[in-house]
N, C-alpha and C positions, 0 to 999 in steps of 0.2 A: 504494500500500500504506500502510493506515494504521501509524505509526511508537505503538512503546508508550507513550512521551513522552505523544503523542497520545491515547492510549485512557484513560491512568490518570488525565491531565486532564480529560477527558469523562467518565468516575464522577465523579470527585473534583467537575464540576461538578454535575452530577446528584446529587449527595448532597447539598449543598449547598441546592438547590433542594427537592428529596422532605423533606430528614429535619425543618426546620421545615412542612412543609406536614402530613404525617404526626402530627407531634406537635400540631398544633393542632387535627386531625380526629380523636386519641383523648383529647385535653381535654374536646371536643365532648359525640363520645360519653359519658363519665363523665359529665359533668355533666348530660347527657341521662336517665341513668337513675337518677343520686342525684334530679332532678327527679319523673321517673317513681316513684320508691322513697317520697320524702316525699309525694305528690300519694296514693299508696296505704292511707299510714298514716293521712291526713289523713280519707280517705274513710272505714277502718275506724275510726277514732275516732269520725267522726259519726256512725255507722252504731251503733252502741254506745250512744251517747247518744240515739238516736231512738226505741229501745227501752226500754219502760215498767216491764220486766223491775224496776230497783232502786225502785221507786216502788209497787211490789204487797208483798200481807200475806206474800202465798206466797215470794217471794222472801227468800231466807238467803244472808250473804256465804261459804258455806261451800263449798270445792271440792270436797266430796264428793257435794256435792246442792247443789243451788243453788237447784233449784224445787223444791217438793214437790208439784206439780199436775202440771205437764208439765216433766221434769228434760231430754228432751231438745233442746225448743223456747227454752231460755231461751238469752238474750243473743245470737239469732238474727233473721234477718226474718220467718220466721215468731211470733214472737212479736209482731211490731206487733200485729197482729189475734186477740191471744189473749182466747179465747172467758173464760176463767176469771179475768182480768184483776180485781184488787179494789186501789183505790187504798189505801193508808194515807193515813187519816183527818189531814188539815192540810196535803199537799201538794196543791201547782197542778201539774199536767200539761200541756206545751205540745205540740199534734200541731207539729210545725214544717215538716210536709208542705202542712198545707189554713191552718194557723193558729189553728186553734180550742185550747180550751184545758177542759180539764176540771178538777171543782173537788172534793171532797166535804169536805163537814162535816158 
């Protein structure tokens, strides 16, 4: 018959063992998805900037319309290949997809 002596020393070593093992597997995980969390914000950043959207005539930094062409394609993917696209006159445009780069003056 195990004696309680006995028993509460076998938690007690068991806790011992589990509760840093435990705490390093939800270190893990957080760090996991603050990884995951910044890796996402990184992508919708770029994502933001590969859009030619502030670099058009049409485009206004105004949140109530922001394009007057198509208000509700802008600052989206579908805006890469916007058909109505008009560069202002002195900026360079880099695709940063293929590498080309477009110019108007």
């Amino acid at each position: 018959m195990i004696s309680v002596f006995s028993l509460s020393s076998m938690i007690l070593a068991l806790g011992v063992f589990l509760c840093p093992l435990i705490l390093i597997i939800l270190l893990w995980w957080f760090l996991g998805l603050a990884i995951i969390k910044i890796r996402d914000e990184i992508i919708k950043h770029r994502q933001w900037h590969y859009t030619p959207c502030p670099h058009c005539v049409y485009f206004t930094n105004n949140q109530e319309l922001r394009c007057a062409v198509n208000p509700c394609q802008v600052l989206t993917k579908n805006a890469v290949n916007c058909r109505d696209f008009e560069p202002i006159v002195g900026y360079r445009i880099y695709d940063y997809g293929l590498g080309n780069h477009l110019t108007n003056r």
